[in-house]
C-alpha positions as CSV (number, residue, x, y, z in Angstrom):
1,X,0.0,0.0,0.0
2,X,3.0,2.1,0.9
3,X,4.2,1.3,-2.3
4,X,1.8,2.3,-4.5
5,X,1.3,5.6,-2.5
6,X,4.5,6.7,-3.2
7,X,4.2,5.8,-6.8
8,X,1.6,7.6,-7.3
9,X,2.0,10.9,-5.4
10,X,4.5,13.3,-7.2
11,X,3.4,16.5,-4.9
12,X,1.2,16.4,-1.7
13,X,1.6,13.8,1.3
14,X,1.1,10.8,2.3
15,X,-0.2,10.0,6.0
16,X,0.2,6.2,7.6
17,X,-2.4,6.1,10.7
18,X,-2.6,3.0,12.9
19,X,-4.9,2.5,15.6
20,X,-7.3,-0.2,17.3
21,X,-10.8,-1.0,16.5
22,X,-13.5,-3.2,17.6
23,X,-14.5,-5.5,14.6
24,X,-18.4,-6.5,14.1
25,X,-17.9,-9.7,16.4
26,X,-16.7,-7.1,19.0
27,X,-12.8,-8.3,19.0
28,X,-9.6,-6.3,19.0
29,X,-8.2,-5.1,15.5
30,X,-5.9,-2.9,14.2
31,X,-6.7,-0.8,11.4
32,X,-4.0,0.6,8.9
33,X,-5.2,3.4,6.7
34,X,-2.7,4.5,3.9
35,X,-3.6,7.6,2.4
36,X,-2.0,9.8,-0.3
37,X,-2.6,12.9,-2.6
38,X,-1.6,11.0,-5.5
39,X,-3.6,10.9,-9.1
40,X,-6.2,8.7,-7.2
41,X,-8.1,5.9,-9.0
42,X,-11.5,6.4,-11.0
43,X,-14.5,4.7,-9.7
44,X,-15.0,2.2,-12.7
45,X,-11.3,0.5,-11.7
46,X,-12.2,-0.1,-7.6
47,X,-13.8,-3.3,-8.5
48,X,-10.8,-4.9,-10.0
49,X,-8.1,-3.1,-7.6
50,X,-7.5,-6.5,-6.0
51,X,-7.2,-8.6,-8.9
52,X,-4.0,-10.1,-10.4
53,X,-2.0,-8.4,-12.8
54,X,-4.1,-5.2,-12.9
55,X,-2.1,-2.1,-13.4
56,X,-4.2,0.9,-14.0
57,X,-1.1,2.8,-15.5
58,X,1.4,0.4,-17.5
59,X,3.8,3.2,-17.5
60,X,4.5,2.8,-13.8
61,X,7.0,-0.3,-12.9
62,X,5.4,-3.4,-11.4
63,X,3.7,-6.3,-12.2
64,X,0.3,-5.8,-10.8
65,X,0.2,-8.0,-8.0
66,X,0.8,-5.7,-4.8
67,X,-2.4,-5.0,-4.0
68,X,-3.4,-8.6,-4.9
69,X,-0.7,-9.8,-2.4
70,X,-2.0,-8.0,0.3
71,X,-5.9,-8.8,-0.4
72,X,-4.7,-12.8,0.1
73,X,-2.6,-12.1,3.0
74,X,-5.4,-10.0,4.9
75,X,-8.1,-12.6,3.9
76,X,-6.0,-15.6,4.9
77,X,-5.3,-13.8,8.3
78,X,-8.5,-12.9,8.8
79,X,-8.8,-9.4,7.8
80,X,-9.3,-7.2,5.0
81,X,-8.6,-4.6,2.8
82,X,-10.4,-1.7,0.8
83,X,-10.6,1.2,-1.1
84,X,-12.2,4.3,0.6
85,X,-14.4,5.2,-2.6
86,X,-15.7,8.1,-0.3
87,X,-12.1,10.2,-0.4
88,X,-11.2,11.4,-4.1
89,X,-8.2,13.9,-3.0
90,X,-5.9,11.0,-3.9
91,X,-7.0,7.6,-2.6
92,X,-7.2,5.5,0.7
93,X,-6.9,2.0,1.3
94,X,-7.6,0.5,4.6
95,X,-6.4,-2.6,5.9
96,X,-7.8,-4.5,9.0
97,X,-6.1,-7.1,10.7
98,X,-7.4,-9.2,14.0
99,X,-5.1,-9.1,17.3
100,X,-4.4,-12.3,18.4
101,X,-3.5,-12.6,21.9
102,X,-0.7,-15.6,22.4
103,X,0.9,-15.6,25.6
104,X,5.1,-14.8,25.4
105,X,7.5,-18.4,25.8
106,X,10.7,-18.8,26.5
107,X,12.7,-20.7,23.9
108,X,13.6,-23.9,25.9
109,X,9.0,-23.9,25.9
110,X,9.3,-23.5,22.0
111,X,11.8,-26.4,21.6
């Protein structure tokens, strides 16, 4: 997400906010918002934003898999990421990942 933000933002800023969140199920998360000034991203590409191989500029270097990438890793951790389609200064994806408590071992415990 990083990434692309600094790809795409030649002037303006780019903000990385963290914090904690309740999910729906009422469980700790923490929510990573990414957001930039860049050229932002039209609304008929959001849909596809998380697909393989999509580029929306083929000028830019990359192979269109970065935002893939991090859609499988979120899901497969139990999270998620999206596209704010409400902020068009730029864009802003969010990214959700679950806290999972585990309680600290030593590592003779691990062994």
């Amino acid at each position: 997400m990083l990434a692309n933000a600094i790809k795409n933002t030649t002037k303006g800023s780019i903000l990385l906010e963290c914090r904690k969140i309740k999910n729906d199920q009422g469980t700790d998360s923490i929510a990573f918002c990414v957001t930039d000034t860049g050229y932002g991203i039209a609304p008929k590409h959001h849909k596809k934003l998380f697909e393989r191989f999509v580029k929306l500029d083929s000028n830019k270097q990359g192979a269109g898999l970065g935002l893939y990438i991090c859609h499988t890793i979120a899901t497969k951790l139990g999270g998620s990421i999206t596209l704010d389609p409400n902020y068009t200064t730029g864009a802003r994806f969010i990214l959700i990942l679950p806290v999972v408590a585990q309680t600290a071992t030593t590592l003779e415990e691990q062994q």
